[in-house]
N, C-alpha and C positions, 0 to 999 in steps of 0.2 A: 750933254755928256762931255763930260773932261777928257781930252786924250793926254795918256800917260808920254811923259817926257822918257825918248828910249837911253837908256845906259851907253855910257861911252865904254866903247872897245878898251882893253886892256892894252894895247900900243897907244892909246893917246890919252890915256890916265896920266894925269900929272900928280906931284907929290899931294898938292892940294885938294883931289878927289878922292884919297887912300883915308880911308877911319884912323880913328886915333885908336891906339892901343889903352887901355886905362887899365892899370895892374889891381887885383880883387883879392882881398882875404877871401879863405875858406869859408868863412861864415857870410861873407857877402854873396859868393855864390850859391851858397844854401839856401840864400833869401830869395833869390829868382827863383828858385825852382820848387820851393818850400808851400806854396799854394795851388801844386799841382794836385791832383788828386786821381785816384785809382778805382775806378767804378767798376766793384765785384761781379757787376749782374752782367756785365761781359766778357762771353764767350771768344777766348781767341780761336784759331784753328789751329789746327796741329803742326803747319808747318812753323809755330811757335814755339815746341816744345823742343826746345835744344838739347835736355837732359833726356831724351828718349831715345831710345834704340828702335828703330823702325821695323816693325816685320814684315811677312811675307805676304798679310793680307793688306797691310797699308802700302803696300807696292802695287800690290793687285787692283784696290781700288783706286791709287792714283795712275794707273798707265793699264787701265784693262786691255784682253784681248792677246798675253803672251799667254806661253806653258807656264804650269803653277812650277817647274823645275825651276825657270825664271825666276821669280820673287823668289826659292828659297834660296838663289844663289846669291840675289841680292840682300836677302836677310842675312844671311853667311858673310858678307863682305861689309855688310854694314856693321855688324857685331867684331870684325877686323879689327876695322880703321878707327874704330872708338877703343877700341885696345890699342891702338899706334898713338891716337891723340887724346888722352883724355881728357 
């Protein structure tokens, strides 16, 4: 087994430790990333879905055990604050 050489602390990084920057066209970076791919047959979870308004039953099942008054104030506040930021 190989033991990994540990990284030097950042006070005793000299100039010679620090990466080069190497400046990239637009299309260069599209080329890294250009063979990534997107595999439909997975399912994210919800806390993925940024463009959703959450209600009062996805409150309920993520934090059971309050009053249902609970989640709909939290539905109420979350339909707010998506109106302050949208």
């Amino acid at each position: 087994m190989v033991k990994a050489k540990m990284p030097k602390l950042l006070t005793e990084m000299t100039e010679k430790d620090k990466g080069e920057f190497i400046e990239m066209t637009d299309d260069e970076i599209g080329d890294i990333v250009k063979g990534l791919q997107i595999n439909e047959d997975i399912k994210l979870g919800s806390e993925f879905n940024f463009d959703k308004i959450y209600d009062a039953q996805y409150y309920a099942e993520k934090f059971p055990g309050f009053d249902d008054f609970v989640y709909q104030i939290l539905e109420h506040e979350t339909i707010e604050l998506n109106k302050e930021n949208p």
